[in-house]
C-alpha positions as CSV (number, residue, x, y, z in Angstrom):
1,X,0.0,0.0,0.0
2,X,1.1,3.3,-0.9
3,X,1.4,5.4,2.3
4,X,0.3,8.6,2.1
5,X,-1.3,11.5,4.3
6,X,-5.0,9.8,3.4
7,X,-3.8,6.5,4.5
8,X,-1.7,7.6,7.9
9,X,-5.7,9.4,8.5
10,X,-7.7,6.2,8.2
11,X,-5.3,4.4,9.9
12,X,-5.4,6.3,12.8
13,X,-9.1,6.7,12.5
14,X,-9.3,3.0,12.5
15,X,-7.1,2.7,15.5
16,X,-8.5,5.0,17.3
17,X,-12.3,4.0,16.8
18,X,-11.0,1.0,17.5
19,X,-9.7,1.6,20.9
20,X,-12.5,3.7,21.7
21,X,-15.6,1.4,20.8
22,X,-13.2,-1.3,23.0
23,X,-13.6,0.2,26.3
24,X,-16.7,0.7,25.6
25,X,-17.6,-3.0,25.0
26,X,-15.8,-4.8,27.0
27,X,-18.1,-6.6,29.3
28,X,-20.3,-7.3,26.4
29,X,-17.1,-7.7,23.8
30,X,-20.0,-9.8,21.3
31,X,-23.3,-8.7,22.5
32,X,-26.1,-7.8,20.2
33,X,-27.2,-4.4,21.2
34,X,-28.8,-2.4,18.3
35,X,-26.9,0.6,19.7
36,X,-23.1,-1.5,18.7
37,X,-24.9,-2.2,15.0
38,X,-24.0,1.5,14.0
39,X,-20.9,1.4,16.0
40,X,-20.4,-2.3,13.6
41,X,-21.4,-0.4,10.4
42,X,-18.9,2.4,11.2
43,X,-15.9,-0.2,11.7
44,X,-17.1,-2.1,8.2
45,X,-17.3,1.3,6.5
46,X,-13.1,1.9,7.6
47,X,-12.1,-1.4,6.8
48,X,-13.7,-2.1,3.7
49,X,-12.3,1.7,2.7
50,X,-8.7,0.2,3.5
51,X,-9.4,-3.1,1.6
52,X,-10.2,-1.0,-1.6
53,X,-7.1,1.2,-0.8
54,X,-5.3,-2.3,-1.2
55,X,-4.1,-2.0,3.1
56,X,-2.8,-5.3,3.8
57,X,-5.1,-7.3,6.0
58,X,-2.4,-8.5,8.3
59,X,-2.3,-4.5,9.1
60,X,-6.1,-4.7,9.8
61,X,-5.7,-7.9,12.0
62,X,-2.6,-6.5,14.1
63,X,-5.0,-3.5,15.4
64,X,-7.7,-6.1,16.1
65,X,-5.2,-7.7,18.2
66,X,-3.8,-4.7,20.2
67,X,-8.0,-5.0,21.5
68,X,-8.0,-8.3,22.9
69,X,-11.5,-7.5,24.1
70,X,-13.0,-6.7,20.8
71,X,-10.4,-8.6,18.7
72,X,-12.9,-11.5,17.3
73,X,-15.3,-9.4,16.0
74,X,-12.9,-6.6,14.4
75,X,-10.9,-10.1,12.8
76,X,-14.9,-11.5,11.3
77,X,-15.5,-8.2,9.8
78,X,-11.7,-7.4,8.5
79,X,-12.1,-11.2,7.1
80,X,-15.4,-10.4,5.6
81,X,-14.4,-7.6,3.7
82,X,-11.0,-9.1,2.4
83,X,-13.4,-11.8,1.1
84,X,-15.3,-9.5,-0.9
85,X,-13.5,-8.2,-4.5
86,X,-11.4,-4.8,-4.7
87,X,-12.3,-2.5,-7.0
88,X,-10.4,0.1,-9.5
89,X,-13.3,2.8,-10.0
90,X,-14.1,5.4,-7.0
91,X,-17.2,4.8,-8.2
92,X,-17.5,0.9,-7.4
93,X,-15.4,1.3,-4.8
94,X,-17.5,3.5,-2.6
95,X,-20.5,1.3,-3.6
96,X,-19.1,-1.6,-2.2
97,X,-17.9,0.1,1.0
98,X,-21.7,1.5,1.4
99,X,-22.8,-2.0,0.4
100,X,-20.6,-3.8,3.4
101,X,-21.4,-1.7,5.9
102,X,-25.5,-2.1,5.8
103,X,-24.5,-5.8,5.5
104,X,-23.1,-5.5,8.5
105,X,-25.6,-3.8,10.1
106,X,-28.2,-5.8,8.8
107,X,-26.5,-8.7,10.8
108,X,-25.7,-7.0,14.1
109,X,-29.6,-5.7,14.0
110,X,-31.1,-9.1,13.2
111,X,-28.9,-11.0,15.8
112,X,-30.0,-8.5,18.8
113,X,-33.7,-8.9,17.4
114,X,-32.8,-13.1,18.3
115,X,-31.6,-12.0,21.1
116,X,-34.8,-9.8,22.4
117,X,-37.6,-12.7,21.3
């Protein structure tokens, strides 16, 4: 990956959201709570805007794993998105990072409505 200013800003954007939403979750590091599904769709939107800036995924999993507490579920949606294609077109690309997000969303939501029946 090319480093430049844009990068070195998600990055730390990344890093620091990650921290933050952490210590926020820890007790609960894989509860369904409709209030973590924005907090989920946030997270997918940043990683799946590195996977089509071509960040290496070992990057992505090393901050997962400086947050032990939310570590497995910043690894399923970093491996989620590396799954899905990259694309060369802003245009595509921003689809597809709008697309992954409300997937992700749509997950987190539908697993606390499990959760509440």
């Amino acid at each position: 990956m090319k480093i430049t200013v844009k990068n070195i800003t998600l990055w730390a954007a990344l890093t620091g959201f990650v921290i933050t939403l952490a210590l926020a979750s820890a007790p609960k590091a894989l509860a369904f709570e409709k209030n973590q599904c924005k907090e989920w769709s946030n997270i997918a939107t940043v990683v799946m805007r590195m996977r089509q800036a071509n960040a290496s995924i070992s990057t992505l999993l090393d901050i997962a794993k400086q947050q032990p507490a939310f570590e497995q579920i910043m690894s399923v949606i970093t491996i989620e998105a590396y799954d899905r294609p990259r694309y060369s077109t802003k245009e595509m690309q921003d689809n597809s990072i709008k697309e992954f997000a409300n997937e992700i969303y749509l997950i987190c939501y539908k697993q606390s409505n499990v959760k509440d029946a």
